[in-house]
Structures are given as structure tokens and as C-alpha cells.
C-alpha positions as a Markdown table, in Angstrom:
| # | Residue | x | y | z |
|---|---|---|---|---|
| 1 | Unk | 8.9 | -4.5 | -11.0 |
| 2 | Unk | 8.7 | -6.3 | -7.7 |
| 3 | Unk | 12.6 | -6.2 | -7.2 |
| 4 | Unk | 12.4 | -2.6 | -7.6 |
| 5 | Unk | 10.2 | -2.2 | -4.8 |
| 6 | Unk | 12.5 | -4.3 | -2.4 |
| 7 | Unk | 14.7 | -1.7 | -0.8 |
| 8 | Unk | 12.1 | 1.0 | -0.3 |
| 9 | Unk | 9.8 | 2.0 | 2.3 |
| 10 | Unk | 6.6 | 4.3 | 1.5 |
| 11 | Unk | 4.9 | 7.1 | 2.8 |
| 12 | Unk | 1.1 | 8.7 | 2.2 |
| 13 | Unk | 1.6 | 12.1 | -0.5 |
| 14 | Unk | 1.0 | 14.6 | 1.3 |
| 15 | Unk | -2.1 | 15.6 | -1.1 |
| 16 | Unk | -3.7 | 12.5 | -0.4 |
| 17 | Unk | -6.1 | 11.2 | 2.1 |
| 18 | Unk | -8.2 | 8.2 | 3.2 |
| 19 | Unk | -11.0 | 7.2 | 4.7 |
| 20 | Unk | -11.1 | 3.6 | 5.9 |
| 21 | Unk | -14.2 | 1.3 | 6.9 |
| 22 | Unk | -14.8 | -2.2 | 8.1 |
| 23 | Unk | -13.8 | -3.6 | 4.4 |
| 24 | Unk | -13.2 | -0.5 | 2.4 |
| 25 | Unk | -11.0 | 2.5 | 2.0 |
| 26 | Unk | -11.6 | 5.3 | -0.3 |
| 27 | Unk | -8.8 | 7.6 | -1.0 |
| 28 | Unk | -8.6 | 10.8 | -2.7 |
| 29 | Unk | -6.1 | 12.8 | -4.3 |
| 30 | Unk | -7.0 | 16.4 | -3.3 |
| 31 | Unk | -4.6 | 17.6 | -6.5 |
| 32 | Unk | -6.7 | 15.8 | -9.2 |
| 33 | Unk | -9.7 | 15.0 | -7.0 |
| 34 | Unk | -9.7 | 11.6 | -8.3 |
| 35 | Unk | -11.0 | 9.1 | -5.9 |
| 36 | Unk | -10.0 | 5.3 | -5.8 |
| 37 | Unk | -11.2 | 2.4 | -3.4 |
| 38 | Unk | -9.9 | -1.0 | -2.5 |
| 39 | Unk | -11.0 | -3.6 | 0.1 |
| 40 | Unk | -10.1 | -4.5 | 3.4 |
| 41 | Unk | -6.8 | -6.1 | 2.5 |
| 42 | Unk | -6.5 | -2.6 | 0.5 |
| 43 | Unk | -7.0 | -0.4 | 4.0 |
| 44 | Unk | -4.3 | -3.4 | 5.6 |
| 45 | Unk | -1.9 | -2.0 | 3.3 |
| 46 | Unk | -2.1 | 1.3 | 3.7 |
| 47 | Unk | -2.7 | 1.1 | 7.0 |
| 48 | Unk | 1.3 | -0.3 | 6.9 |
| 49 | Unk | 2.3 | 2.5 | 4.7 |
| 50 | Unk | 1.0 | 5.2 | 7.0 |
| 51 | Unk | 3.2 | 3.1 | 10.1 |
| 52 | Unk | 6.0 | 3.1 | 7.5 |
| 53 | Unk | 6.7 | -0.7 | 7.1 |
| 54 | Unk | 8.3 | -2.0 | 4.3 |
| 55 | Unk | 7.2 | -4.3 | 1.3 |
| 56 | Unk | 8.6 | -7.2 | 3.4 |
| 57 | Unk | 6.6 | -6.9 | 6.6 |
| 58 | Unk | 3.4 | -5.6 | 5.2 |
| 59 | Unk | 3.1 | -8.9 | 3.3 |
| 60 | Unk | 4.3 | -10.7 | 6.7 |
| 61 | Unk | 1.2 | -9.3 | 8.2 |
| 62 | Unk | -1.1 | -9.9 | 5.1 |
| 63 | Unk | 0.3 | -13.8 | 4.5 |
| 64 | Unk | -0.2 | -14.7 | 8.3 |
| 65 | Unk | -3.5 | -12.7 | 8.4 |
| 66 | Unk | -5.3 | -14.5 | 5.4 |
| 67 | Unk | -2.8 | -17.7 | 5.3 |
| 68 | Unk | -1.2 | -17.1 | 1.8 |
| 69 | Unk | 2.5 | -18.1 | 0.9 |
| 70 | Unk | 4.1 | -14.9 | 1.7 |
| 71 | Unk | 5.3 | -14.9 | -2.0 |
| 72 | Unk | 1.8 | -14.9 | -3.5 |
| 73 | Unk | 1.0 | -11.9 | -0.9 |
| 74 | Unk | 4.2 | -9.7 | -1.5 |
| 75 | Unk | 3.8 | -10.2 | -5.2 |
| 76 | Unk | 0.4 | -8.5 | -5.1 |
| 77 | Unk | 1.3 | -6.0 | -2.4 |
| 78 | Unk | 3.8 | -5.0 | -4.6 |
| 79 | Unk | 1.4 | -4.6 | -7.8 |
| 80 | Unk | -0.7 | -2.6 | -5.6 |
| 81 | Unk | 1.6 | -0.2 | -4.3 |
| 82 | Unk | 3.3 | -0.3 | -7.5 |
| 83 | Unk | -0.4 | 1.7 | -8.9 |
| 84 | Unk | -0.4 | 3.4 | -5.7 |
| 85 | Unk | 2.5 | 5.4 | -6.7 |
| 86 | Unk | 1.3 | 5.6 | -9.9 |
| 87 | Unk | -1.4 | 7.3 | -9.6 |
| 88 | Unk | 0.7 | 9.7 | -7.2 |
| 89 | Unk | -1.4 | 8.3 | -3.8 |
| 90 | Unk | 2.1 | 7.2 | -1.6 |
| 91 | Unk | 6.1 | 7.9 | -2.4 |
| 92 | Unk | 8.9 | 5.9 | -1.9 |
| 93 | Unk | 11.6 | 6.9 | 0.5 |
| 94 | Unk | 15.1 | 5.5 | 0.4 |
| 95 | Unk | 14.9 | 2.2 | 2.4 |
| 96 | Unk | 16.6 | 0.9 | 5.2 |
């Protein structure tokens, strides 16, 4: 599934929203009113997909930040956006 997510860049639905704390977000889908939290490195990512940056340099930012192999952090970036856009939270545009 990873592969899949290589080429594309994401932006917030427009029906969603969040709210992010010091190690927290909580975003809800105003269409279902379903709400979902993650952790901090959950608010890092979608603080990247509100500024628009790719797969790639989101898990730059994460695998320097927490000193992971950038492989280890992309491959669960990618999971997590994956079940973002699953659950209708971001959409993926057509990448660079």
C-alpha cells in the first residue's frame, strides 16, 4: 500500500477539523461526527498535511525528529495516512 502513497501529496477534507495539544490531536469529521485522536507524532503529521508536504518529507521531519531509520518512519506515516483517508479525514491530490 505504501508504493501507492508515493506520488501523492494530501490535503485536510474539507468536513474535517482538528484540534491539536502539546501531545494530542483530536479530529472530527463534521459529516459523521466521528471523532479520532492520535499522539504527538500524530498532530506532526498532520500538521505536514495541512502545509502540504509529501509522504517523503513528512517522514524526513519525523526520522530526524525522533532518530528512526527514515524507512521505519515513512512505513508507518504511510499506514497512518493510509486510515486517514480511510476514514475520509485527508484526500490525496495528484503529486508532484
Amino acid at each position: 500500500m505504501t508504493s501507492q502513497l508515493t506520488n501523492f501529496t494530501f490535503t485536510v477534507n474539507p468536513e474535517a477539523t482538528a484540534s491539536i495539544h502539546d501531545d494530542v490531536i483530536v479530529i472530527v469529521h463534521i459529516g459523521s461526527g466521528l471523532l479520532y485522536t492520535s499522539n504527538a507524532i500524530g498532530a506532526r503529521i498532520w500538521r505536514g498535511i495541512e502545509q502540504r508536504l509529501s509522504l517523503d518529507a513528512i517522514a524526513v521531519g519525523i526520522s530526524d525528529l525522533y532518530q528512526i531509520a527514515y524507512s521505519i518512519a515513512r512505513e508507518h506515516i504511510a499506514r497512518f495516512l493510509a486510515e486517514l483517508q480511510r476514514h475520509g479525514l485527508i484526500e490525496k491530490e495528484a503529486g508532484l
